[in-house]
FIKE-798874 format. One record per residue: residue in one letter; x negated, y negated, z negated of N, C-alpha, C, O in turn. Coordinates in steps of 0.02 Angstrom, whole numbers, plus 50000, padded with zeros to 5 digits. Layout:
BEGIN
aXYZXYZXYZXYZ;...
# end
This chain:
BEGIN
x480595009750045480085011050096479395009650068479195004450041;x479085015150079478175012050037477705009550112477575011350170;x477615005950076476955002050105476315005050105475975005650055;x476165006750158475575009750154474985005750164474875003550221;x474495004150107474084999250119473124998850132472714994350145;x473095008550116472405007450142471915007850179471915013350207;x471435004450194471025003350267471015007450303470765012750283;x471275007150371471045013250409470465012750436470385007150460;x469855017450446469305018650492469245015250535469755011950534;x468815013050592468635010450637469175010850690469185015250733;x469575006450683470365003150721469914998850785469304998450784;x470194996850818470234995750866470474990650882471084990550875;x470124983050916470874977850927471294980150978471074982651029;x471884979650966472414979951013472904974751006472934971350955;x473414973951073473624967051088474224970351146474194975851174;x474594966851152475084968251197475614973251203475964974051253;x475634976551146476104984151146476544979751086476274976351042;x477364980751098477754979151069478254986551076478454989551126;x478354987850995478854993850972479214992150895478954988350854;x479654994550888480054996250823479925000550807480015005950836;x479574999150743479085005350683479715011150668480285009550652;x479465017750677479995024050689480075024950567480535026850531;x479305022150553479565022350485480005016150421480395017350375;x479665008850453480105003750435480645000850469481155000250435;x480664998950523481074998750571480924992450601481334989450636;x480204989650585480044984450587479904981750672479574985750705;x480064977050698479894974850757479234970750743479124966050705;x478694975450803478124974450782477614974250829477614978650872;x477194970050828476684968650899475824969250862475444964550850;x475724976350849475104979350816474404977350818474134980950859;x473944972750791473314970250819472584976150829472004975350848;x473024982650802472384985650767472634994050807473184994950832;x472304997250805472355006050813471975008350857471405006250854;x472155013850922471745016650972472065016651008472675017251007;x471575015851069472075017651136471715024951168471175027451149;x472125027251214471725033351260471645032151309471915026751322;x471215036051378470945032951426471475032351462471865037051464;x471575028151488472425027451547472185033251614471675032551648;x472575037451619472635040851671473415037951714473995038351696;x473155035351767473405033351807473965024851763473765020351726;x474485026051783474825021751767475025021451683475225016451653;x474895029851647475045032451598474525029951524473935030051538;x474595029051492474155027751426474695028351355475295027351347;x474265029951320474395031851250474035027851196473455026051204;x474475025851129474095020551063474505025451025475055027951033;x473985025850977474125026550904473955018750862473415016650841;x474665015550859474365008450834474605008850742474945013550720;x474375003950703474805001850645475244997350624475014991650626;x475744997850606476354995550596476214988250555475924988650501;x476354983250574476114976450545476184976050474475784974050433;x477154979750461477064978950396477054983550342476974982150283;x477164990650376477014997350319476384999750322476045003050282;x476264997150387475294999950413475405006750403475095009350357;x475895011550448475895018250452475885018550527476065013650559;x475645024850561475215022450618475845026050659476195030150629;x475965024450722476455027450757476235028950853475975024650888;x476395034550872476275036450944476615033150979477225033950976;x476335028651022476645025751075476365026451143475925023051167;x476685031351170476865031151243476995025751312477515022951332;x476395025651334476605017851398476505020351493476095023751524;x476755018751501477095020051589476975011251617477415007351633;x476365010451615476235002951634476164999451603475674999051566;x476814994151605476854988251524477414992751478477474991351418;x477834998451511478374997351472478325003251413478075008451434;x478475003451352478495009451311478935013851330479495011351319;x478985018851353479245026151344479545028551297480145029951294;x479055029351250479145035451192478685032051125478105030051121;x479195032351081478775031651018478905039150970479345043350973;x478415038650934478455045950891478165044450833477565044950841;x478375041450740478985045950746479685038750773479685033150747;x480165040750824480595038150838481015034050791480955035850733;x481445028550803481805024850767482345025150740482745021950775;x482545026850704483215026650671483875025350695483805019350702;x484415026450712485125021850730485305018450662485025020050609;x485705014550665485975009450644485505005750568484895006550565;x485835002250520485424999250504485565000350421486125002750412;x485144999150352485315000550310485994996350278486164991050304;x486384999350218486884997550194486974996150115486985001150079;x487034991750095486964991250018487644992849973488204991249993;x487534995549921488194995349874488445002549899489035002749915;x488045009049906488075015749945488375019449879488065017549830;x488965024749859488845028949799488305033449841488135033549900;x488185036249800487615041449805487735045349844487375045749894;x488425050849834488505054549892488475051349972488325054450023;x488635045349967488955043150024488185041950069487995043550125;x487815037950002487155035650015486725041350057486605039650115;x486505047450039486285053150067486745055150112486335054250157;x487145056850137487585056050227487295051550256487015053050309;x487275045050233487165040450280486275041450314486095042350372;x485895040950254485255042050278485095048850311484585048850345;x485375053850308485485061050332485675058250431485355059450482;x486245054550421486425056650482486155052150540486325052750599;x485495045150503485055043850552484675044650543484385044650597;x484265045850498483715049850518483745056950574483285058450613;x484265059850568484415064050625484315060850700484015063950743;x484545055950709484545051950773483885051850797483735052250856;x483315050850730482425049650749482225056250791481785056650834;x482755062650764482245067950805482715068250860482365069050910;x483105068050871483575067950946484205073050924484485075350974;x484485075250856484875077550828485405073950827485635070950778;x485575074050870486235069550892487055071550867487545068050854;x486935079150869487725082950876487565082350801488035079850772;x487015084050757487095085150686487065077150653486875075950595;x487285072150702487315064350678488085063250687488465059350658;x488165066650723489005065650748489265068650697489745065750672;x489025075350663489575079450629489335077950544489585080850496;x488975074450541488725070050464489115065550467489415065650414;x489335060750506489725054450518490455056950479490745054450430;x490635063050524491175067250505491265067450446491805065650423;x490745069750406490885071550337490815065150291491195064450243;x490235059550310490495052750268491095050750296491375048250247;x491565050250353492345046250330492615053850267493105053350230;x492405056750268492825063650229492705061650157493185061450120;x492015059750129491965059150073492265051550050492525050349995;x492125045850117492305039950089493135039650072493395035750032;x493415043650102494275042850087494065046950042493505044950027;x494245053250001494115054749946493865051149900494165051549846;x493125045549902493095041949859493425035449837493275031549792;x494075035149896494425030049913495325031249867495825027749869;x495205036249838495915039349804496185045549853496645049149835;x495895046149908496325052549942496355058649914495945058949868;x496735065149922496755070149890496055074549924495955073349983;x495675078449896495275084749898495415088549935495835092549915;x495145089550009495485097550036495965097550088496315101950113;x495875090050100496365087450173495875088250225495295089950215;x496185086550292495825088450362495455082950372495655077950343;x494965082550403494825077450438495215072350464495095066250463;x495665075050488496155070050525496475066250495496565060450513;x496795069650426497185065250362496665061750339496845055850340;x496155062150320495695055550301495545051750329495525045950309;x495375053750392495375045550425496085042250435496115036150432;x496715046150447497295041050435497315040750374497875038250369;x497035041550295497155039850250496775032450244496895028450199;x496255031350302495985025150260496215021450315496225015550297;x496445022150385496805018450422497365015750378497295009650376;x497855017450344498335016750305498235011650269498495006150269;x497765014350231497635010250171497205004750192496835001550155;x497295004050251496874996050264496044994850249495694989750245;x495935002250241495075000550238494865000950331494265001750342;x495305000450391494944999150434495414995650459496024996350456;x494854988850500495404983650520496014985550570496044991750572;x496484982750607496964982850646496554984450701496554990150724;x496204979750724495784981950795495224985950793494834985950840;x495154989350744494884996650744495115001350741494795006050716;x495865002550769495995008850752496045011650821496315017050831;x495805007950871495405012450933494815016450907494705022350918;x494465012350872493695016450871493745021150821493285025050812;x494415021150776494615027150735494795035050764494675040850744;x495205031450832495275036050864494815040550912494955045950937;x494275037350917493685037050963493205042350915492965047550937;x493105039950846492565044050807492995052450752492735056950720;x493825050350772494065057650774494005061550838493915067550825;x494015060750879494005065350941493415067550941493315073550950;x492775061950929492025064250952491975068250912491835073650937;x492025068250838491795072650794492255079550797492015084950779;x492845079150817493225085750804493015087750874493215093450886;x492755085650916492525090150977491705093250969491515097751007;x491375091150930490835092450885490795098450854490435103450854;x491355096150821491505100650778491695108450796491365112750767;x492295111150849492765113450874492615116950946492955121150975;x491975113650966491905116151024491305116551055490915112951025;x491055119351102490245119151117490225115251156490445115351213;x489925110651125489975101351149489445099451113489475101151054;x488675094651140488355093651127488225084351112488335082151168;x488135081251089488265074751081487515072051095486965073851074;x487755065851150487045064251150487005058351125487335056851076;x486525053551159486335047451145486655043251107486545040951051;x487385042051178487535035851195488245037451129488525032551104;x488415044051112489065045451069488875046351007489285045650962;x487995048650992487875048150928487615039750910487495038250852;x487565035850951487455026650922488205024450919488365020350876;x488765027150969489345023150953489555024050883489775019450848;x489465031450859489785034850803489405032350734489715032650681;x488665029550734488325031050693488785019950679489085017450632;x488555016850757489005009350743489385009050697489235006650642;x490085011950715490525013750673490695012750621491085008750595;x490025021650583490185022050527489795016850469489855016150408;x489275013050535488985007650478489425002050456489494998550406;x489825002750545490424995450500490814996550453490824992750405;x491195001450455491675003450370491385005650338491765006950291;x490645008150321490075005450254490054998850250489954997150192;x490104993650292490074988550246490644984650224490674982050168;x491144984250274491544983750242492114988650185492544986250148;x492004993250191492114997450109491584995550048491804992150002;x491104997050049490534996050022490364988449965490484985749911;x489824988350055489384981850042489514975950026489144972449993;x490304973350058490314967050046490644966149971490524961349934;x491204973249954491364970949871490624969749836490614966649783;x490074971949863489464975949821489124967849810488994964649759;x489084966949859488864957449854489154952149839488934946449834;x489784954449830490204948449775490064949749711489954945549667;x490084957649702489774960249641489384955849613489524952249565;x488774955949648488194953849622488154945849613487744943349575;x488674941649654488624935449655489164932049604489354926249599;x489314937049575489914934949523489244931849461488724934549440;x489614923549443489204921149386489254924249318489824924349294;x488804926649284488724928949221489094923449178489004917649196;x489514924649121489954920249064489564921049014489434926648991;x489234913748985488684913848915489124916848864489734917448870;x488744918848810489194921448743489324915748731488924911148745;x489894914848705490324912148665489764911648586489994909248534;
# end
């Protein structure tokens, strides 16, 4: 994520608007930007982000925010990503920022597809055999294999049918697929790293 660090023009104090930056994801209470004239209960800030200082539209209906633009991300980053897997993942929330929900659902789809493949499964199986391939193989716990069953249906109805996915099915799906990223992933990825180096001999 770059930091964007230089001065903006004649900012504005501002005080009291609390949002999650749509580019860091930062939870953030802005001292600086513009406001517009409040028509009626309604007002608008373009504030800057405390810690990327990239400026973001925020929408207010009183005290409460509305709308931020650009919007926030679902779920959260994941370390120890292969590459393919890495680009799905950022693909299918950043989709969530524009309200691309059905094309978050059917990315989800295709990372369990590549992660069993990168997991030893065969090339060229269904959807359905990969996710029971990693049910099997114990890359998802015992008491997840409701929500296994939950993110095959959503996605093969995605997939299969004119069915539009909104909100509340592209955050369960996107949950999900962040938890078996980390546990596939991340957590070998941080033992990895915490394994002590052996001096030469």
């Amino acid at each position: 994520m770059t930091i964007f660090h230089p001065t903006w023009q004649k900012t504005q104090p501002q005080s009291g608007v609390r949002f999650e930056c749509g580019y860091c994801g930062t939870d953030t209470t802005p001292s600086s930007g513009w406001s517009s004239e409040a028509i009626g209960p309604e007002r608008g800030y373009i504030l800057l982000c405390t810690n990327c200082n990239k400026p973001s539209f925020i929408e207010m209906f009183g005290a409460t925010v509305t709308r931020t633009t650009p919007a926030t991300k679902l779920g959260k980053d994941v370390a120890g990503l292969p590459k393919d897997v890495q680009i799905l993942y950022d693909e299918a929330r950043s989709s969530t920022s524009v309200g691309a929900y059905t094309s978050a659902v059917l990315t989800c789809r295709k990372i369990l597809m590549h992660t069993a493949v990168e997991k030893g499964a065969k090339k060229g199986l269904g959807f359905v055999e990969y996710v029971e391939y990693l049910a099997d193989n114990n890359y998802i716990p015992l008491d997840g294999k409701e929500w296994v069953d939950y993110i095959r249906s959503k996605a093969n109805e995605a997939n299969h049918e004119i069915a539009i996915m909104d909100l509340k099915q592209a955050e369960d799906l996107i949950s999900f697929t962040e938890m078996l990223l980390r546990l596939v992933y991340e957590f070998k990825h941080r033992l990895i790293k915490e394994e002590p180096v052996e001096p030469d001999q």
